[in-house]
C-alpha positions in Angstrom: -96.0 18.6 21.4 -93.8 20.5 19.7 -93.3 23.0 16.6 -90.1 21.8 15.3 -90.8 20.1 11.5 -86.7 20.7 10.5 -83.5 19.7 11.7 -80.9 21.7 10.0 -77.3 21.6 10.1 -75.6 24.2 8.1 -74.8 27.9 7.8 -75.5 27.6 4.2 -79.2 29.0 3.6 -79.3 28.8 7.4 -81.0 33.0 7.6 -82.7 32.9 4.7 -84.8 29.7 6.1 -84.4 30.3 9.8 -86.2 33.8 8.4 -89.4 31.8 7.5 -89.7 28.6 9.2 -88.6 30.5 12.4 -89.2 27.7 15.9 -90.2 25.2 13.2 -86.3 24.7 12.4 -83.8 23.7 15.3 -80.4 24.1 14.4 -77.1 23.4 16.5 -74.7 26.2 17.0 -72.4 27.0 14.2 -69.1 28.3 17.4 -67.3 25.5 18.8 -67.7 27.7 21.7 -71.5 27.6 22.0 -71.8 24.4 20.8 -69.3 23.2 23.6 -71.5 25.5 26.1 -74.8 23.9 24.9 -72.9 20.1 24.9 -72.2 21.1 29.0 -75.5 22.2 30.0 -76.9 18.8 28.1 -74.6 16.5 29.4 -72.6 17.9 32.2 -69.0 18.5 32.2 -67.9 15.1 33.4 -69.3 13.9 29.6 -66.5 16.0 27.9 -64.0 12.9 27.4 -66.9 11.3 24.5 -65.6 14.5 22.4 -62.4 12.6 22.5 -63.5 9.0 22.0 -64.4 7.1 19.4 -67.0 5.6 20.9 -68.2 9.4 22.0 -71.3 9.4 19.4 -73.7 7.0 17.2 -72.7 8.6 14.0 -69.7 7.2 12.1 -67.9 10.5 11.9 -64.7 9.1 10.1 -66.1 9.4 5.9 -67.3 12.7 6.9 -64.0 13.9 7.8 -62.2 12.0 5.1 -64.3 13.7 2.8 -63.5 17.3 3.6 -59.8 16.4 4.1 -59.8 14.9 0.5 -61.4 18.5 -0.5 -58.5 20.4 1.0 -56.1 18.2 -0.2 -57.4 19.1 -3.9 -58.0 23.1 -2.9 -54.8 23.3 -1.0 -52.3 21.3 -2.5 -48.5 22.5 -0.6 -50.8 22.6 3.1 -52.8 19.5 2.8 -49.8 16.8 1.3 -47.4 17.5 4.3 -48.5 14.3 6.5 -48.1 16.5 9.9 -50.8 18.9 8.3 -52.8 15.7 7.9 -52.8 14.4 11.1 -53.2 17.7 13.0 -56.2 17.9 11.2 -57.7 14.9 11.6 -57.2 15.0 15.1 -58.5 18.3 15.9 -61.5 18.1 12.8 -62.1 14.7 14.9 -63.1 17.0 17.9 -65.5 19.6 16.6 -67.4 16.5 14.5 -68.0 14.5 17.4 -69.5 17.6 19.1 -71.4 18.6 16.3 -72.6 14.6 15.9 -73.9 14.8 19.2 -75.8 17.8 19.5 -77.5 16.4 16.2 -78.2 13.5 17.6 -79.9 15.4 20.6 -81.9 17.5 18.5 -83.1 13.9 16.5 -84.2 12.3 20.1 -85.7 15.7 21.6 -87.8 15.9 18.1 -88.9 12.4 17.0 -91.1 13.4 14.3 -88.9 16.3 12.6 -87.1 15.8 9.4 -84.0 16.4 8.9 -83.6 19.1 6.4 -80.1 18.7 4.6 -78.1 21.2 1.5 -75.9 19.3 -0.6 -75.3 16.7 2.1 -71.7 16.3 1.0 -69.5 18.5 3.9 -70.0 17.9 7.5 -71.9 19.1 9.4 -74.7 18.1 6.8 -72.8 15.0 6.6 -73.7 14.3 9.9 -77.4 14.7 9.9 -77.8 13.0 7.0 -75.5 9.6 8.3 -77.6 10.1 11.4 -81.0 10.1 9.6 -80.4 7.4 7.5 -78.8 5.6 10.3 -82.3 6.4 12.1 -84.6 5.8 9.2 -85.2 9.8 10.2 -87.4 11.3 6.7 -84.7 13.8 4.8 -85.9 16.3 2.8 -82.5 17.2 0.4 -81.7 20.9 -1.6 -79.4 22.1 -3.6 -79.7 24.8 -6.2 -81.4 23.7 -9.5 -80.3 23.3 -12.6 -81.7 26.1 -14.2 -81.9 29.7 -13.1 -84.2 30.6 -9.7 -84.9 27.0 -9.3 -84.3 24.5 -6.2 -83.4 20.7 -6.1 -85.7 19.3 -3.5 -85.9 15.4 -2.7 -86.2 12.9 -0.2 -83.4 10.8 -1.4 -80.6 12.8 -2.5 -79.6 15.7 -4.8 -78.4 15.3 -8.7 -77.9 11.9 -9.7 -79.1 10.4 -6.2 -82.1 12.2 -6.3 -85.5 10.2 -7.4 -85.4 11.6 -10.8 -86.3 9.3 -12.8 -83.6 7.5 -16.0 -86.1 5.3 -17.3 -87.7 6.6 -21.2 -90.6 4.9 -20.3 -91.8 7.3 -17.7 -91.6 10.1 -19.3 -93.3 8.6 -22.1 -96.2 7.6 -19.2 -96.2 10.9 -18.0 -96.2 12.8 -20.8 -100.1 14.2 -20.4 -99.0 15.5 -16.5 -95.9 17.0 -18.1 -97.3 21.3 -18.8 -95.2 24.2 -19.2 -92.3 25.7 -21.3 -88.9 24.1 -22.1 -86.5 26.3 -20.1 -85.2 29.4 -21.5 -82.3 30.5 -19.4 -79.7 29.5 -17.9 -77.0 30.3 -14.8 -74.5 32.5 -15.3 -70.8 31.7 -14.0 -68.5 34.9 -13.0 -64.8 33.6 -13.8 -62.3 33.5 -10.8 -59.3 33.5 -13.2 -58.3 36.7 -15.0 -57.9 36.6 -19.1 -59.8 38.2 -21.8 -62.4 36.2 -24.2 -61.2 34.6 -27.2 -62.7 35.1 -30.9 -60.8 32.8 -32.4 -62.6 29.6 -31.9 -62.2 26.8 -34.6 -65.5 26.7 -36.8 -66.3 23.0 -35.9 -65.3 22.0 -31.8 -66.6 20.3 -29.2 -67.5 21.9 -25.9 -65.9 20.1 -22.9 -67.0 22.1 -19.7 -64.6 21.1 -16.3 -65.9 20.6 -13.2 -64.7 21.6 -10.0 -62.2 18.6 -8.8 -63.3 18.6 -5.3 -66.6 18.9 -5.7 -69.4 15.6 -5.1 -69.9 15.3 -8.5 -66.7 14.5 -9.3 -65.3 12.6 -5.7 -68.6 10.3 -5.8 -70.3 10.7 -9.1 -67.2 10.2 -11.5 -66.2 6.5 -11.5 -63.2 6.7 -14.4 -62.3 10.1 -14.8 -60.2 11.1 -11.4 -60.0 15.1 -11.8 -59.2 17.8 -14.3 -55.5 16.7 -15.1 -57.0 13.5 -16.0 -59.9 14.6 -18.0 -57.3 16.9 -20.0 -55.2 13.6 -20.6 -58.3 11.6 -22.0 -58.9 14.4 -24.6 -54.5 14.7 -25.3 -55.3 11.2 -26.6 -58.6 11.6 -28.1 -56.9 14.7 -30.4 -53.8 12.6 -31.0 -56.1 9.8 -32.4 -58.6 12.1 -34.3 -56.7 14.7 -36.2 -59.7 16.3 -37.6 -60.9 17.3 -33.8 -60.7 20.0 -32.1 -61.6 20.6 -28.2 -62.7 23.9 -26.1 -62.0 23.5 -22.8 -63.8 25.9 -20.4 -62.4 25.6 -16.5 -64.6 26.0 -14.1 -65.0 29.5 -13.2 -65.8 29.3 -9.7 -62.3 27.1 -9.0 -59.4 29.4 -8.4 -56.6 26.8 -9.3 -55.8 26.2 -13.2 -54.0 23.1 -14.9 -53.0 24.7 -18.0 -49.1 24.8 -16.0 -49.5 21.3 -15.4 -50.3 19.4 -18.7 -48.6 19.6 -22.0 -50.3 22.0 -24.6 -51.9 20.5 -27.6 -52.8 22.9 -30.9 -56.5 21.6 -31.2 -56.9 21.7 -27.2 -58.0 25.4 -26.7 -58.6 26.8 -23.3 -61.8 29.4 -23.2 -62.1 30.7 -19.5 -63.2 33.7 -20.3 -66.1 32.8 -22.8 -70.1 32.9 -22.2 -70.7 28.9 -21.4 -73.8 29.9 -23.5 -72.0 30.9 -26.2 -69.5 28.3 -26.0 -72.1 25.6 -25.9 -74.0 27.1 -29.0 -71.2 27.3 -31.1 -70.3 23.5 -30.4 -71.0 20.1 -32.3 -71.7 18.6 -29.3 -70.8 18.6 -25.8 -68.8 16.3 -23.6 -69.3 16.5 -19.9 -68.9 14.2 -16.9 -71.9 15.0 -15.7 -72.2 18.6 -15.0 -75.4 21.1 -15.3 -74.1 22.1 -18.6 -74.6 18.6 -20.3 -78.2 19.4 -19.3 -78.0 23.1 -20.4 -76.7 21.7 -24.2 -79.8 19.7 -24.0 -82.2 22.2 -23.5 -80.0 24.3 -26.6 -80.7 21.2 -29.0 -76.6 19.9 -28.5 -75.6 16.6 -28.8 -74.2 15.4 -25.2 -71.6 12.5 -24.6 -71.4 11.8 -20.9 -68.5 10.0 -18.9 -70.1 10.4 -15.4 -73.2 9.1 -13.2 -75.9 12.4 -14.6 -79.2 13.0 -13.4 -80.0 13.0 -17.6 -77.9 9.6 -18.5 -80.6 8.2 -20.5 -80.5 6.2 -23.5 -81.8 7.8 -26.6 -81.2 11.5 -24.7 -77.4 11.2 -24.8 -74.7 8.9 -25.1 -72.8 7.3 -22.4 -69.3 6.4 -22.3 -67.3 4.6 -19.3 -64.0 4.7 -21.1 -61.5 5.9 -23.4 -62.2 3.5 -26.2 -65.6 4.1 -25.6 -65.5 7.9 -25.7 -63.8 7.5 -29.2 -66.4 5.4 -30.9 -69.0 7.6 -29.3 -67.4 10.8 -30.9 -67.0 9.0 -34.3 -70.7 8.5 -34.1 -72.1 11.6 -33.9 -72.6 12.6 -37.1 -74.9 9.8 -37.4 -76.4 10.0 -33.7 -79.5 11.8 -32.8 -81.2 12.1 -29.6 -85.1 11.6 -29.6 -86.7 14.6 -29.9 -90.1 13.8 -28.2 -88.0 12.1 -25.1 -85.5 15.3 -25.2 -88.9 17.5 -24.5 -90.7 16.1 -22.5 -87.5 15.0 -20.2 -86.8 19.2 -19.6 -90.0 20.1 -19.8 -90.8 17.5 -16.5 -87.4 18.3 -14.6 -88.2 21.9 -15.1 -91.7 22.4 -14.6 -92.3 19.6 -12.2 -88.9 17.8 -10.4 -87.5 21.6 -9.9 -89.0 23.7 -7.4 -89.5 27.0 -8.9 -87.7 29.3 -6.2 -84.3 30.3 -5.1 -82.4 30.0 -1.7 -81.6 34.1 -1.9 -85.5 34.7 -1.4 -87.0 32.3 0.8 -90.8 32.8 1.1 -93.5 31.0 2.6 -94.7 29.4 -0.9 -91.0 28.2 -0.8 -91.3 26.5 2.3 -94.7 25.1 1.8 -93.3 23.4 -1.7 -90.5 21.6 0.1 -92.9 20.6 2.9 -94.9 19.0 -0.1 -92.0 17.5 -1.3 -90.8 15.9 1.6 -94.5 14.4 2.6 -94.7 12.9 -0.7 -97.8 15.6 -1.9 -96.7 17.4 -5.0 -97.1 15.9 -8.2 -93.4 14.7 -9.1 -93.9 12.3 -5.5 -97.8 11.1 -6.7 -96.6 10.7 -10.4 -93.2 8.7 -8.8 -95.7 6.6 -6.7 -98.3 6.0 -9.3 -95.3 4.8 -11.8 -93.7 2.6 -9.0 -96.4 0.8 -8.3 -97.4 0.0 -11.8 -94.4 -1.4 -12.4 -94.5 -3.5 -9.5 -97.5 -4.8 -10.7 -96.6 -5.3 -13.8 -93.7 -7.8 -12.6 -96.1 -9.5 -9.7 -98.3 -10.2 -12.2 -95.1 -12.1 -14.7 
């Protein structure tokens, strides 16, 4: 028998957790060096053409590396769109994934009943573990930091809106009597990469339109119409040339280095706020229009009307309004003087995700309470998992019974 619950992939978190769970987590070597090392004592040297073939491992390695090569094509612009830069990294990324694809793959045969333990699940190597535990039917336990300050996404499907949070009104509505606890009260901070000073000169009556970072997953596999930032800004350039009476505040994100305001063509009711408390920003809105980042969820918990363009953990009817184009967005911003969301859904929707989906906690001070919360998690045992269950299968019944 053995003491290994975790298979983890990542440097992210990677002390912090190793800290706690200590020989209950295996994790392959972050060096190509010692993974190549640890690869030779496994297999031998004679095994050190599979690094090189396509056949050399299980796990489809090839999205994975797409993946981060779109990322640096978005970050690094001038490197990343000169087709030798391309290839030479393709070929050499190719390397390093197949080792790191393996050695996950020996940690998933040597441990049969440990789950793989995955952040974000986006960039390789996590990428890996998680193709090779679905591929597997291996149990995954996801993370990623929460929506709200000193809290933790935690799931056994995915993270944000591939988690097992639920988009139906009904549940909550069925849940309300499990759902305790406050409405959430704070919310994350963001520290700007760009340099600028903080306007006070806002238009009286704007809406709040919060940019993502381009080459992040929420954008590269949750956004389905809007493409990046220099698209987004384009939608709105049409949406202010069709309603003259509208004005937009745009806030980049401030942990993305690279700004589009040289790239697009300035508009007088198009206002750039960098440098402005989101908080603030949000508070002083009419409403907010997001693809589907954290801070559609933050103008929520402020009382803010919320348009969203995206796939969002909190798309809901009767919670926000959804629109999937520009014709859409227009008819949906023409509305909202009329619109309201429903106030008892709005409640009881944060106080659940809050008190109950979230796990209260953060990744900067992993503790044993920590650990034994995504343990529950992962097994099914916490109340989100029962409640999930106990929901399911009424609804199963339900139809069985049509």
């Amino acid at each position: 028998m053995t003491d290994v619950e975790f298979i983890y992939s990542q440097r992210n978190n990677y002390e912090p957790l190793k800290a706690v769970l200590r020989s209950g987590m295996d994790c392959a070597p972050f060096k190509l060096t010692e993974g190549l090392k640890e690869f030779i004592r496994s297999h031998g040297v004679g095994e050190l053409g599979r690094l090189f073939s396509d056949k050399g491992c299980s796990i489809d390695i090839r999205p994975s590396i797409e993946h981060n090569l779109l990322r640096r094509q978005i970050r690094l612009p001038l490197l990343y769109s000169n087709p030798l830069s391309v290839a030479f990294y393709r070929a050499t990324t190719a390397m390093r994934s197949r080792l790191s694809a393996i050695l996950i793959e020996d940690r998933l045969n040597a441990y049969p009943d440990a789950s793989a333990l995955i952040f974000n699940g986006f960039m390789m190597p996590a990428s890996l573990l998680m193709e090779a535990a679905i591929q597997r039917s291996r149990p995954m336990v996801m993370m990623e930091n929460g929506f709200f300050p000193d809290t933790i996404q935690c799931d056994t499907k995915g993270i944000n809106f591939g988690s097992t949070l639920p988009r139906d009104p009904a549940f909550y509505y069925w849940a309300a009597s499990h759902i305790t606890g406050d409405m959430p009260q704070t919310l994350v901070k963001r520290s700007s990469k760009q340099k600028g000073e903080e306007l006070t000169n806002l238009p009286a009556d704007y809406i709040f339109v919060p940019f993502q970072v381009p080459s992040d997953m929420q954008i590269l596999a949750y956004s389905p119409w809007i493409r990046d930032m220099k698209h987004f800004y384009e939608v709105l350039y049409q949406l202010a040339e069709r309603m003259p009476d509208r004005h937009f505040v745009i806030k980049e994100h401030p942990s993305f280095p690279l700004s589009i305001q040289k790239h697009i063509e300035p508009h007088p009711r198009i206002i750039f706020a960098n440098h402005n408390e989101t908080r603030k920003l949000i508070e002083g809105s009419s409403a907010v229009i997001t693809i589907n980042s954290t801070v559609g969820l933050e103008g929520l918990a402020i009382g803010k009307k919320v348009i969203v363009l995206g796939d969002a953990p909190y798309e809901m009817a009767e919670l926000v309004i959804s629109a999937r184009s520009l014709e859409r967005l227009q008819q949906a911003i023409t509305a909202l003087n009329e619109w309201q969301p429903n106030e008892t859904l709005r409640q009881l929707f944060l106080r659940y995700v809050y008190n109950v989906f979230l796990l209260p906690g953060s990744f900067k001070a992993v503790d044993a309470d920590l650990i034994e919360r995504i343990r529950k998690r992962g097994r099914g045992e916490d109340t989100h998992s029962r409640l999930l269950a106990e929901y399911n299968g009424l609804q199963q019944s339900s139809r069985s019974t049509l």
